[in-house]
Backbone bond lengths (Angstrom), bond angles and torsions (degrees), N, CA, C in turn:
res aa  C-N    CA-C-N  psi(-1)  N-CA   C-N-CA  omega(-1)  CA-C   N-CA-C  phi
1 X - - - 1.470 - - 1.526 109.54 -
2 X 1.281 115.50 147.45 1.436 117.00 -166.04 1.543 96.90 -90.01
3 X 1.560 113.39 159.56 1.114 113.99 -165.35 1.677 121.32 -75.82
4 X 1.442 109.73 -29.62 1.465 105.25 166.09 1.260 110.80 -56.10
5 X 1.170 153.46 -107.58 1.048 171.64 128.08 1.766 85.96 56.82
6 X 1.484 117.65 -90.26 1.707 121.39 174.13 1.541 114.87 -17.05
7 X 1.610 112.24 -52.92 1.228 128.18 -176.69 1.836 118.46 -47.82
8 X 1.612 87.14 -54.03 1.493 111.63 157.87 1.643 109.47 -37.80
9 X 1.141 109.37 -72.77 1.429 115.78 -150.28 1.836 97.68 -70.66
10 X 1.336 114.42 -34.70 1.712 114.30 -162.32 1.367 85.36 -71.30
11 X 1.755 144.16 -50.32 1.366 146.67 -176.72 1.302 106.03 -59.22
12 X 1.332 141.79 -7.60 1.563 132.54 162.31 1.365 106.63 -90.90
13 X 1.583 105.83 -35.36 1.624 96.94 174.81 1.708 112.76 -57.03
14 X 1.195 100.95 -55.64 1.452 104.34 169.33 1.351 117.63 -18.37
15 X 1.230 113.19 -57.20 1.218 116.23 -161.71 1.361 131.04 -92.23
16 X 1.867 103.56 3.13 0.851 124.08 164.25 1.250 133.22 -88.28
17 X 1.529 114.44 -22.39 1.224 151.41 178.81 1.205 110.16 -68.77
18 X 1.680 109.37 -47.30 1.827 123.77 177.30 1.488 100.78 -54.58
19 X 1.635 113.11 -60.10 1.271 122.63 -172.18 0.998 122.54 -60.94
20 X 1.537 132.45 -17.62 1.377 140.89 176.94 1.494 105.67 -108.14
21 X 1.330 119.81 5.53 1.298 128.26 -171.84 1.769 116.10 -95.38
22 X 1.787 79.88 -45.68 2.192 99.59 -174.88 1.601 87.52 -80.88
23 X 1.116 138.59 -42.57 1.850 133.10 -174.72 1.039 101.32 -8.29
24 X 1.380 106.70 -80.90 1.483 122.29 -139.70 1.791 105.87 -46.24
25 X 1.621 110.56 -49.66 1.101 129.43 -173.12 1.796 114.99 -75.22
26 X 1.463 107.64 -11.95 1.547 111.02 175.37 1.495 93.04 -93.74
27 X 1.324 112.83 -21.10 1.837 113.51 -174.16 1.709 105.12 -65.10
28 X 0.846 102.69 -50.73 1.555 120.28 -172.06 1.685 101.62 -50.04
29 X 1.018 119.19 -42.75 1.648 116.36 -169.50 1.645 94.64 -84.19
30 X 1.241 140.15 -29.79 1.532 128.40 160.09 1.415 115.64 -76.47
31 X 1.040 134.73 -22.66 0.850 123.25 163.13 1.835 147.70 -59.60
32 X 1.796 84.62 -27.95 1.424 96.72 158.30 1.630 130.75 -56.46
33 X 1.758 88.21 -16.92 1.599 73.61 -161.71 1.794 87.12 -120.00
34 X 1.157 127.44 -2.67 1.253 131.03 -173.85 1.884 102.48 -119.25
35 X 1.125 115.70 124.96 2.037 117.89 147.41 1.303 105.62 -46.91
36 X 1.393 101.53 140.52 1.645 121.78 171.05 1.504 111.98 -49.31
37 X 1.297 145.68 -24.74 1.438 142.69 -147.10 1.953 86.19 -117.48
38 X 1.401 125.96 -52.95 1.141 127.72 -158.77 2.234 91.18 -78.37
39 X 1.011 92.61 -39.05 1.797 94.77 -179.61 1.347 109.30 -48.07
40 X 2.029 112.82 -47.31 1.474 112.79 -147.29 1.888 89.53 -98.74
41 X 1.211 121.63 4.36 1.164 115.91 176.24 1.676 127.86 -76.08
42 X 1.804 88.06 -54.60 1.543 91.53 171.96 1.782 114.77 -89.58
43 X 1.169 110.12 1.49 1.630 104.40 151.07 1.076 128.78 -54.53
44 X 1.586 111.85 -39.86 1.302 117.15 -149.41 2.042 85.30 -97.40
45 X 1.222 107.36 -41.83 1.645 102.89 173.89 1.691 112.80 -48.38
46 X 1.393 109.26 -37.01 1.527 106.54 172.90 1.566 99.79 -69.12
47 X 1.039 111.35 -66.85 1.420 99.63 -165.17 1.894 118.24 -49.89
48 X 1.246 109.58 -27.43 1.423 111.82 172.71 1.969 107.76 -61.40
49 X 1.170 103.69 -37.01 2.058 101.29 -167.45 1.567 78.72 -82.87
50 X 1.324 140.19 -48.14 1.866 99.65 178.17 1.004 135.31 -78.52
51 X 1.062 108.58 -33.43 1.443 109.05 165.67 1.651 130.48 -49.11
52 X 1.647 106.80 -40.84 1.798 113.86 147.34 1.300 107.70 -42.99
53 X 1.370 130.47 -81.26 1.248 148.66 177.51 1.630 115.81 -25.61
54 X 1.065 118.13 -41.41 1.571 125.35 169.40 1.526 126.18 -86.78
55 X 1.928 93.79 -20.07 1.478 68.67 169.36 1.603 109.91 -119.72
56 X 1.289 116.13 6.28 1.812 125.19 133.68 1.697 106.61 -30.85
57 X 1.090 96.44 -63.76 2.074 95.48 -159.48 1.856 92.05 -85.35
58 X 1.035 123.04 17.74 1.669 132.10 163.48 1.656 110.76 -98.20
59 X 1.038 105.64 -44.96 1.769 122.11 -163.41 1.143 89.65 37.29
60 X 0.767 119.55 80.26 2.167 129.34 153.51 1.769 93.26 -116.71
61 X 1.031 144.41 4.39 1.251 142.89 -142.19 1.698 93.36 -101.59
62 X 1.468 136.43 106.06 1.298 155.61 162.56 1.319 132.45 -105.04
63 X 1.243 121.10 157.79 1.861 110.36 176.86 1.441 101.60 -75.44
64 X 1.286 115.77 153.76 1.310 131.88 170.37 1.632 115.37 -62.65
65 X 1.158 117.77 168.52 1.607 112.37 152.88 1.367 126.26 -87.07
66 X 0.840 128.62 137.58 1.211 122.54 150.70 1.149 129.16 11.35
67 X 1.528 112.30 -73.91 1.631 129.82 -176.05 1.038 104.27 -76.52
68 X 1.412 128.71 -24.12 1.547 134.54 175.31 1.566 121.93 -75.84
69 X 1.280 114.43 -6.23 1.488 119.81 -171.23 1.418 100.02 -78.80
70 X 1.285 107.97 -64.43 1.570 111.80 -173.28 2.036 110.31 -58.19
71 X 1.276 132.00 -33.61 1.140 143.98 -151.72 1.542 87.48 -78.63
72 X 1.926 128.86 -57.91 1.468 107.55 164.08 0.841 121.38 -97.23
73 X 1.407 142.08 38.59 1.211 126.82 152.27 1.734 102.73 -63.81
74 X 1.380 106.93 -51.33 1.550 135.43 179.59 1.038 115.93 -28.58
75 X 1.806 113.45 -60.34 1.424 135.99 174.78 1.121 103.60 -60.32
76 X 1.248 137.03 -59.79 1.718 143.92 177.34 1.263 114.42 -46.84
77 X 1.308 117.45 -33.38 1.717 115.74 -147.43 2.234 87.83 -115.22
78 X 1.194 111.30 -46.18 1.541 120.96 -153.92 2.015 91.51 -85.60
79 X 1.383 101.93 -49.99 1.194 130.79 -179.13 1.395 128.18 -54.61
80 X 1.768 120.21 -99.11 1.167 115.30 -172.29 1.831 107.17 -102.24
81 X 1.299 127.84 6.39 1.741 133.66 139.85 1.327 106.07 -39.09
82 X 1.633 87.51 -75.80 1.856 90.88 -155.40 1.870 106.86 -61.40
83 X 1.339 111.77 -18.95 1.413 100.82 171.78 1.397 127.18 -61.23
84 X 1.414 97.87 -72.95 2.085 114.44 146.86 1.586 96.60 0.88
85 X 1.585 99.36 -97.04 1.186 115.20 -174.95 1.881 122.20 -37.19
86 X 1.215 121.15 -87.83 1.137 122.90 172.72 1.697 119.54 -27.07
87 X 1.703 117.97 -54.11 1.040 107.08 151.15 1.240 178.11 -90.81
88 X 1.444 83.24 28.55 1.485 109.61 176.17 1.615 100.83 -103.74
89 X 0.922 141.70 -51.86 1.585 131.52 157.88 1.548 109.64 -44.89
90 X 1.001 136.21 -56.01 1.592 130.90 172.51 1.417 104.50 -54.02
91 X 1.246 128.56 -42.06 1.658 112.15 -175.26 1.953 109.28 -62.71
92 X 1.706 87.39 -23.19 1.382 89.55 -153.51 2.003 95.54 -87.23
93 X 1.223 113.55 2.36 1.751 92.50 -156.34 1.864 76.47 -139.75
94 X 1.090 126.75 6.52 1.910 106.88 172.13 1.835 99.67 -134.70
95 X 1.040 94.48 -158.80 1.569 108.74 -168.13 1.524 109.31 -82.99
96 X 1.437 109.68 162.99 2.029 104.34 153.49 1.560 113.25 -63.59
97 X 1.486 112.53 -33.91 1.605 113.25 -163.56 1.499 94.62 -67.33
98 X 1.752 115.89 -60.73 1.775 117.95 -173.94 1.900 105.04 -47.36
99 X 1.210 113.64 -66.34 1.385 121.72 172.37 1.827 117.46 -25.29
100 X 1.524 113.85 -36.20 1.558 115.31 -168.31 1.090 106.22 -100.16
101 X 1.435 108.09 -22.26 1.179 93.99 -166.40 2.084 113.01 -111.99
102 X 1.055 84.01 24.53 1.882 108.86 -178.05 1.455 121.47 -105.18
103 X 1.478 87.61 -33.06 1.525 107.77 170.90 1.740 119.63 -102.88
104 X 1.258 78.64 15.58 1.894 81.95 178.79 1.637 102.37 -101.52
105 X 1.539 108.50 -13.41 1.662 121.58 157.89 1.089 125.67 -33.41
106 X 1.474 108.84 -35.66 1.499 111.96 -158.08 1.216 119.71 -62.34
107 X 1.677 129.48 -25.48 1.565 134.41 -168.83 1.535 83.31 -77.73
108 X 1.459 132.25 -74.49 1.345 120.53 -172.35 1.509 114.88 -35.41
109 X 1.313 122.65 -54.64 1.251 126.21 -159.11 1.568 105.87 -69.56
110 X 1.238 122.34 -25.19 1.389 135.81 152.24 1.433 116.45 -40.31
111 X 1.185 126.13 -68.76 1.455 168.98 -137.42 1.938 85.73 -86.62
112 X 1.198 118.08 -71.94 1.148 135.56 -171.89 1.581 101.74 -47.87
113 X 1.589 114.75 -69.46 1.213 144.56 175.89 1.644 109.98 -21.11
114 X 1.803 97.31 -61.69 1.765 97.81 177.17 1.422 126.53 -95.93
115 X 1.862 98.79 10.02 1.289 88.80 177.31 1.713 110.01 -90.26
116 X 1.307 117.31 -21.38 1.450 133.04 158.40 1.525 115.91 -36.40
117 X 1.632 102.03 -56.25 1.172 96.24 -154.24 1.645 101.48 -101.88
118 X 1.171 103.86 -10.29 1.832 116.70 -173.80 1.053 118.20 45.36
119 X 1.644 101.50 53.04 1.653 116.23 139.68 1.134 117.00 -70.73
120 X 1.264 131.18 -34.71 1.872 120.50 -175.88 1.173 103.82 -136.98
121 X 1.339 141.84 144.25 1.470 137.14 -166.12 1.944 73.14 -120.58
122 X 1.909 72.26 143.95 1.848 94.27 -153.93 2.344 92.91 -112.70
123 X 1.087 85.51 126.73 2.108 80.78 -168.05 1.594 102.90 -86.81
124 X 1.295 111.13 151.24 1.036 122.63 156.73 1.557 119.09 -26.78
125 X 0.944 133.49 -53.18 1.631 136.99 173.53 1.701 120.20 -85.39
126 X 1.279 98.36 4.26 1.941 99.51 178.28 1.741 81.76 -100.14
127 X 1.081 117.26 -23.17 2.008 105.86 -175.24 1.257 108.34 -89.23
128 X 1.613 113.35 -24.54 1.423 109.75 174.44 1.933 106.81 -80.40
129 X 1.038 122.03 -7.13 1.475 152.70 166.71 1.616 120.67 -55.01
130 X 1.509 87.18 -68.01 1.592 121.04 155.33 1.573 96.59 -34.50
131 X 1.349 106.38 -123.15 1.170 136.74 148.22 1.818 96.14 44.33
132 X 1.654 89.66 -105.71 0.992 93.93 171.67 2.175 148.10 -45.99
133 X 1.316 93.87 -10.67 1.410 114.89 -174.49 1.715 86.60 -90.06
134 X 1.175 130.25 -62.56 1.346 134.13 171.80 1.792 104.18 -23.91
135 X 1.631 85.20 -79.36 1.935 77.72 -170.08 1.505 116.33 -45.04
136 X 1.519 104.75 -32.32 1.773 97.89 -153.11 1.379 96.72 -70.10
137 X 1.573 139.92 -35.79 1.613 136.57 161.69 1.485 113.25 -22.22
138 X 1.864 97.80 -66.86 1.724 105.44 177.01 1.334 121.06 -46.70
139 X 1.330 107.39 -58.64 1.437 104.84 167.77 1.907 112.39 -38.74
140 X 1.093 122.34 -69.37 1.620 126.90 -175.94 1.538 115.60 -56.67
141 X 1.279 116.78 -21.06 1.594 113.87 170.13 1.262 94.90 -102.81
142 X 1.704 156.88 -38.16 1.329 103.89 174.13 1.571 128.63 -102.62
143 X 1.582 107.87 30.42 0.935 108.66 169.51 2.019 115.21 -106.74
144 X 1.516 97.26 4.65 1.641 100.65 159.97 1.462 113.65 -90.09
145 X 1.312 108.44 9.92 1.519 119.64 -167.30 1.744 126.58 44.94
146 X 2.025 107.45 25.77 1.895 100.50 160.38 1.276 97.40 -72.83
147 X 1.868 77.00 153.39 1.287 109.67 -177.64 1.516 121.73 -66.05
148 X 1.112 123.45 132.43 2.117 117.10 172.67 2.048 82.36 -90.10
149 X 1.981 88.50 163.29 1.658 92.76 -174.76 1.409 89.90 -164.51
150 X 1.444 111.41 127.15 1.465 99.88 163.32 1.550 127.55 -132.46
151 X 1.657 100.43 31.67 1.329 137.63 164.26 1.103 141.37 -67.71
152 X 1.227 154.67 124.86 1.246 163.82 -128.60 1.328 103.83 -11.55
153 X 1.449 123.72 -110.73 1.385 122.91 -177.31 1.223 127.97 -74.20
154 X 1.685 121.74 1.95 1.282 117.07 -178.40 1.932 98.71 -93.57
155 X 1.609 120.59 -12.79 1.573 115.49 154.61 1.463 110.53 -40.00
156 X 1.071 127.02 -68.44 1.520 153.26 -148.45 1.491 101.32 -68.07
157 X 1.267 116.56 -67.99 1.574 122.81 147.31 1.097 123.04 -25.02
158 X 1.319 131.90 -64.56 1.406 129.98 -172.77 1.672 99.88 -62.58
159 X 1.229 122.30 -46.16 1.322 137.66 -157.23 1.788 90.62 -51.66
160 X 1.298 115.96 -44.05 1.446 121.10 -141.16 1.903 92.10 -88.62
161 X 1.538 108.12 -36.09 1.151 120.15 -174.54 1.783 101.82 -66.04
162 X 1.243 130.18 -28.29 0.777 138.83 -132.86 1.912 91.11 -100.78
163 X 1.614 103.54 -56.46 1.305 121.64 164.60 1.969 116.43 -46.76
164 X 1.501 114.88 -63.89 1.425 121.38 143.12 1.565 121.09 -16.71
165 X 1.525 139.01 -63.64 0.926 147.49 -172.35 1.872 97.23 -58.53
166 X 1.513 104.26 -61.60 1.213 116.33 -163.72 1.560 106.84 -68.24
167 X 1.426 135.44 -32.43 1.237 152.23 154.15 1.997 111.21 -33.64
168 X 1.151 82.11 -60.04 1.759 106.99 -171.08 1.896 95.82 -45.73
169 X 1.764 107.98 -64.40 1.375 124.93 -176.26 1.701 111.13 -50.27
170 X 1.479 101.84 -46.72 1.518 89.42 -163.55 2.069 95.58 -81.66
171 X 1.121 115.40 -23.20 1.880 103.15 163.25 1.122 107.65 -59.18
172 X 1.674 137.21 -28.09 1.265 123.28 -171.99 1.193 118.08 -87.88
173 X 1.539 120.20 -25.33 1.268 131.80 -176.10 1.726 102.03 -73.62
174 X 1.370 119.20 -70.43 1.534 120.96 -150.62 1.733 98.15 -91.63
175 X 1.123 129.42 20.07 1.335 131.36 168.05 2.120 97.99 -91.38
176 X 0.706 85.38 -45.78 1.832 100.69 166.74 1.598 92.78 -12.32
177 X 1.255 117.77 -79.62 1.716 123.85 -159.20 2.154 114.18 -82.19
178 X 0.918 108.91 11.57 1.061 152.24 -170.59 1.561 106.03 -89.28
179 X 1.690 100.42 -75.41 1.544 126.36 -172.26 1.993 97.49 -73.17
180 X 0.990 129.89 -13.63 1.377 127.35 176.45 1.425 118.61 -87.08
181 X 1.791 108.36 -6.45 1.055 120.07 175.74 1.472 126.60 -124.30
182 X 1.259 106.80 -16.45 1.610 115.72 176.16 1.060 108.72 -144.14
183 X 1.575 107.69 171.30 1.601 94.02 178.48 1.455 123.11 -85.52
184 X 0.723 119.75 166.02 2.150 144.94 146.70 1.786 93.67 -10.81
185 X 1.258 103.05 -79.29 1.304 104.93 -170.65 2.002 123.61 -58.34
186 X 1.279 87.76 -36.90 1.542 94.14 172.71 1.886 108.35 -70.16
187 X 1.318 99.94 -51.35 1.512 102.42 -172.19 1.448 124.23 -49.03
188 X 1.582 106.30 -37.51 1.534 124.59 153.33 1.229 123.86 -75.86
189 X 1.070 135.49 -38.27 1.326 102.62 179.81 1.632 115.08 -98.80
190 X 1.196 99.80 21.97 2.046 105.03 170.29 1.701 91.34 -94.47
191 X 1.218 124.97 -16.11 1.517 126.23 -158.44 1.529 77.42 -102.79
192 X 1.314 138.01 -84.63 1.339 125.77 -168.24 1.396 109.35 -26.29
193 X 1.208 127.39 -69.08 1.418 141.22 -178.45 1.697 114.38 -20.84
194 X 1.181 97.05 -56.43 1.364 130.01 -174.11 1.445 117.18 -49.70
195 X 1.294 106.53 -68.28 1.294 130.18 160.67 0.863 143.51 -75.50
196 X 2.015 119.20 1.52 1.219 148.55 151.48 1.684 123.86 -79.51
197 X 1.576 103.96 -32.33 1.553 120.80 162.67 1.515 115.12 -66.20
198 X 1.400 113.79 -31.39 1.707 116.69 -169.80 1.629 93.91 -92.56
199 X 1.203 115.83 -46.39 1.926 104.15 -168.89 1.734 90.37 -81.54
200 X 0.839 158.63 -51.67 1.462 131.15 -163.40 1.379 127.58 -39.06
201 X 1.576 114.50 -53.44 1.760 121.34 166.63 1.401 112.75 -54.15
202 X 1.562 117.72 -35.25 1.557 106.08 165.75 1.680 127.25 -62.39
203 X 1.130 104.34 -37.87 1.811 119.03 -153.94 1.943 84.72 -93.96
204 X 1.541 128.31 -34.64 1.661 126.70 167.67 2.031 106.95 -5.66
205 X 1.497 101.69 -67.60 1.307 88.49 -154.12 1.122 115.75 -88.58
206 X 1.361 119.25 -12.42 1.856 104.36 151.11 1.298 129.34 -107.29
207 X 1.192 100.79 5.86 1.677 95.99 135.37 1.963 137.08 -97.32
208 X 1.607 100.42 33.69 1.259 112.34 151.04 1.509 110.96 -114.42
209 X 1.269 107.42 2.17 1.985 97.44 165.87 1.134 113.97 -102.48
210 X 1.465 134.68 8.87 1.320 127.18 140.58 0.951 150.03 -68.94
211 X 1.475 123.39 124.46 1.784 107.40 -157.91 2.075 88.58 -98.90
212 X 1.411 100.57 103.34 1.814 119.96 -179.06 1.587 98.81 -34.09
213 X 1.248 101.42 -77.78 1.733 109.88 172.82 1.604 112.37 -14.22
214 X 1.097 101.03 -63.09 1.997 94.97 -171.58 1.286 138.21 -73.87
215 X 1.585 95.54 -3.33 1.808 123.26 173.85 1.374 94.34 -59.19
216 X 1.535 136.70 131.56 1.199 152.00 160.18 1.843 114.17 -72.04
217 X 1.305 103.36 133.08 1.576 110.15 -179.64 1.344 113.06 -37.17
218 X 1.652 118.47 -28.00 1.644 111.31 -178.52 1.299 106.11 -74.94
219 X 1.427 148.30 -27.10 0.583 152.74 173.23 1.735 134.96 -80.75
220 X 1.393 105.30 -18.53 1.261 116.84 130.59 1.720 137.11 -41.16
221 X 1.586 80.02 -58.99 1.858 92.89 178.14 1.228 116.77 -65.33
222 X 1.609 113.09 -34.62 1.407 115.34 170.66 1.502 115.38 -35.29
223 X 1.497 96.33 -67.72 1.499 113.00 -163.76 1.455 112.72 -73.03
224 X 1.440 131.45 2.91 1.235 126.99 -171.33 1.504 90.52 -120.33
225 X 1.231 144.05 -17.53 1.543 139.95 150.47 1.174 115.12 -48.22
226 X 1.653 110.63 -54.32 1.734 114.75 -174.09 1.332 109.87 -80.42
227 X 1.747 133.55 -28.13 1.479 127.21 156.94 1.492 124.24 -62.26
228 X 1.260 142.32 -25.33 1.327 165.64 -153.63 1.318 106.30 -107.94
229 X 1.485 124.80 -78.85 1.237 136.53 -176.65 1.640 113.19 -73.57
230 X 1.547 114.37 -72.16 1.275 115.31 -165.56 1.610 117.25 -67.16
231 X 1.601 110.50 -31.70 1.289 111.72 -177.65 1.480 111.76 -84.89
232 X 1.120 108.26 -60.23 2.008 117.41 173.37 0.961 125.86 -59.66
233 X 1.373 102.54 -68.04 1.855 97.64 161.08 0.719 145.34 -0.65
234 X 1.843 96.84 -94.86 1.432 135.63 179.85 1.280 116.01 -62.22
235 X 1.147 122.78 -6.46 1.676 125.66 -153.31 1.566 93.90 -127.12
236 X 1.793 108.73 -35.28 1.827 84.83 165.71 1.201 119.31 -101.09
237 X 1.464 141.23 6.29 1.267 144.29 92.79 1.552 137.77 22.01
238 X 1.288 89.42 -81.03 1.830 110.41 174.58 1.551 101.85 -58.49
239 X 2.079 108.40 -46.70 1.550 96.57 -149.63 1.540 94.54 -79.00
240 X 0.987 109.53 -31.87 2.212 106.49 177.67 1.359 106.19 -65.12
241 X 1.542 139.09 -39.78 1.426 110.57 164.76 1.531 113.86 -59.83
242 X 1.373 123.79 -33.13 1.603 108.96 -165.05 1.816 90.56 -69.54
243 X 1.144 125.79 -56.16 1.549 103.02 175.10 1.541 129.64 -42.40
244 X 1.322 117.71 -11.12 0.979 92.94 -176.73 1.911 107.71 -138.76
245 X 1.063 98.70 33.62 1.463 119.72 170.31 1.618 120.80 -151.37
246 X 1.593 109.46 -10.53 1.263 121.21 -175.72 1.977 110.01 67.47
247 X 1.516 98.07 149.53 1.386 104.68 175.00 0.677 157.80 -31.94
248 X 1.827 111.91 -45.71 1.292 123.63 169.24 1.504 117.54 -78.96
249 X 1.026 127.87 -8.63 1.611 130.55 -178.57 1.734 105.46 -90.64
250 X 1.236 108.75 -44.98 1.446 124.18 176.08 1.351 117.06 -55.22
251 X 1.664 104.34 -52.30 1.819 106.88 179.44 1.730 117.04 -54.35
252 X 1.173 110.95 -46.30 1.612 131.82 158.79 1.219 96.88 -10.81
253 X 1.319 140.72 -76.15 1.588 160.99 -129.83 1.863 84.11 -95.05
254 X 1.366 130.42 -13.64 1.591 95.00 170.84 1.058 100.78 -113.13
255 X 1.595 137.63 33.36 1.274 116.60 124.15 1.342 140.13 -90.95
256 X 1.672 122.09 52.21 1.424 156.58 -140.08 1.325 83.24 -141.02
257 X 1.091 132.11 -45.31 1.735 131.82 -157.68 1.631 104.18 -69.43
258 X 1.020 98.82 -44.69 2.034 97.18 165.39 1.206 142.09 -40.36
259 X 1.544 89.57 -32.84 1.709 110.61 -176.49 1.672 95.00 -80.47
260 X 1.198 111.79 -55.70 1.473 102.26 -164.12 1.717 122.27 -82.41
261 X 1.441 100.83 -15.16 1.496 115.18 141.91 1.384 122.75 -31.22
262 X 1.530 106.31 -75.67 1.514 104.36 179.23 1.404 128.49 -67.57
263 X 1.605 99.06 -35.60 1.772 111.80 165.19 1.093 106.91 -28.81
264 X 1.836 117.15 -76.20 1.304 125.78 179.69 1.460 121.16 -42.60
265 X 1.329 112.60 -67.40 1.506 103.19 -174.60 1.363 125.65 -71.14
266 X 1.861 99.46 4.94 2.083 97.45 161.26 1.591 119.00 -56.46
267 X 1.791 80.71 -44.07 1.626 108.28 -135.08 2.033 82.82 -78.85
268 X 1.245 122.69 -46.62 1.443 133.96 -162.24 1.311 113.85 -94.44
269 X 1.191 125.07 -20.35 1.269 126.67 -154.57 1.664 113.13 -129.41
270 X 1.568 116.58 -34.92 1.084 143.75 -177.56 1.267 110.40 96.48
271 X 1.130 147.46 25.67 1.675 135.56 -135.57 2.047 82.29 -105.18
272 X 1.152 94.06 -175.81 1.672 94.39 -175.42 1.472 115.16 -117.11
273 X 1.492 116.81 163.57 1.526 106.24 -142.98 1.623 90.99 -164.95
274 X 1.363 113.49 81.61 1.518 136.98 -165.17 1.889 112.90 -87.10
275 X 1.049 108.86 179.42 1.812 117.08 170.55 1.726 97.96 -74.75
276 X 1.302 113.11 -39.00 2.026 105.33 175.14 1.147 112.05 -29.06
277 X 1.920 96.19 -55.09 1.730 104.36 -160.35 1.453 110.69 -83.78
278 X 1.066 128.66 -13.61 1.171 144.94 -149.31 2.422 91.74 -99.47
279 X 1.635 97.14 -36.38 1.642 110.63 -171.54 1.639 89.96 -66.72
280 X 1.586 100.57 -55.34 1.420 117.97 -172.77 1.559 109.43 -33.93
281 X 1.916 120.60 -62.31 1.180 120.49 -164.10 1.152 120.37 -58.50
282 X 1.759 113.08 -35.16 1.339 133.98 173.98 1.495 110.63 -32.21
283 X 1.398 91.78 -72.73 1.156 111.92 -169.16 1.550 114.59 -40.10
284 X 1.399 92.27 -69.66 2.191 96.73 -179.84 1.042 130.77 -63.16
285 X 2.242 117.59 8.25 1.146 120.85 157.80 1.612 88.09 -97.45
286 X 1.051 140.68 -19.98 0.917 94.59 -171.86 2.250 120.99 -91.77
287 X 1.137 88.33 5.66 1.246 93.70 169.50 1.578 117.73 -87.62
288 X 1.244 93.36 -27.66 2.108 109.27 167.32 2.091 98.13 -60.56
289 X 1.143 118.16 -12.59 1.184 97.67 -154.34 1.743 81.41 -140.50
290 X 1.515 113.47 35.35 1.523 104.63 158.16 1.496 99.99 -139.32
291 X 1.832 112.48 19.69 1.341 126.68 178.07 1.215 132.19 -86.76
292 X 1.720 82.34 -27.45 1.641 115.09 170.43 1.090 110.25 -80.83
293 X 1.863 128.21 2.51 1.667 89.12 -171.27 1.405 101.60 -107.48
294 X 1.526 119.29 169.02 1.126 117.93 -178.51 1.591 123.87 -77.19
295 X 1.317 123.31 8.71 1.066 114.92 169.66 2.047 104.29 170.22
């Protein structure tokens, strides 16, 4: 791929990365006033009416094939559910440190994913890529000083985060053949859908012990940033770069979300923001930038 065009595509990742980066820290202020299960429910209901809505004002919107029915149901149901799901109990029962650094798996778990199935032949220097994108996270979570835990319920937590991570990879991987046939916008929001029909009957009964009324407007805004932006967005975003750079190069780019994690919660929050984190960022561009080479 020629380099404009690449340039293009790594600057949307970017920007997906930002957006999945500030979350965590816009999550935190709804969360005060919302439970993790009742929060990630009506996010995900926002994110389902735009995601319709976008790909209405797209009309790319077609019947599936045949062979294609079962393939997202799969992705929807095996895929971006069990992520939803899994990680929203893992955010809720382990640490920030277990949480960042479980989900910084995902390029490997990608990586792993197509070398099994030999959808993408994975090079010697995208693992040294790997590799390196891995440490530079470690470096940035223990030099913000969260806690690692592998004690009572923060095991169980990690466990779930851990499943989540691995969830996340295989939607990123087998949506791939998918994107050669429909669009970005359709492919996501049949996958939102999907995985918005399965978590609602779960998240039902505590979201009837909320009295709606007493949720404060910030907390509104919270949740309509992280349904809007982080879920829709980012996710038809993510799925048009993986078409057009493939998976394993793409997954790489969400370990970017760390950096702007901590950015944010210097700049907003006060949290602290050292030469560790600073070794850390280095580092996971510079594995972003041994992904690109040809050999």
């Amino acid at each position: 791929m020629r380099s404009g065009p690449l340039l293009f595509i790594e600057g949307i990742l970017l920007l997906v990365s930002f957006i999945w980066g500030i979350n965590p820290t816009i999550m935190k202020v709804g969360l005060l006033y919302l439970p993790p299960m009742p929060y990630n429910a009506v996010r995900m209901l926002i994110a389902l009416l735009f995601s319709w809505l976008i790909l209405w004002m797209s009309k790319t919107d077609k019947p599936f094939e045949r062979q294609d029915i079962k393939l997202i149901l799969l992705i929807g149901a095996a895929g971006f559910f069990v992520f939803q799901l899994t990680f929203t109990f893992g955010v809720q029962n382990t640490t920030a440190g277990n949480s960042s650094l479980l989900l910084a798996l995902v390029p490997a778990s990608v990586a792993i994913i197509n070398k099994l199935f030999k959808i993408e032949d994975i090079s010697t220097t995208m693992v040294l890529g790997i590799g390196m994108s891995l440490f530079g996270v470690i470096l940035i979570v223990v030099g913000s000083g969260k806690e690692f835990s592998t004690s009572g319920n923060h095991l169980l937590g990690a466990f779930m985060m851990l499943i989540a991570q691995f969830a996340y990879g295989y939607y990123s991987v087998f949506s791939k053949p998918l994107l050669n046939k429909y669009s970005t916008y359709q492919v996501t929001a049949y996958m939102v859908t999907i995985a918005t029909v399965l978590f609602i009957p779960v998240a039902i009964p505590s979201m009837m012990l909320i009295e709606w009324t007493d949720v404060p407007l910030t907390a509104w805004f919270s949740v309509l940033y992280s349904g809007v932006f982080a879920i829709c967005v980012g996710n038809f975003l993510w799925m048009w770069a993986i078409g057009k750079i493939g998976s394993t190069r793409t997954a790489l780019y969400n370990n970017l979300s760390p950096i702007f994690a901590v950015a944010t919660g210097y700049i907003f929050l006060g949290e602290s923001f050292g030469w560790l984190q600073f070794f850390g960022a280095v580092v996971i561009f510079g594995g972003m930038y041994l992904t690109r080479q040809k050999g």
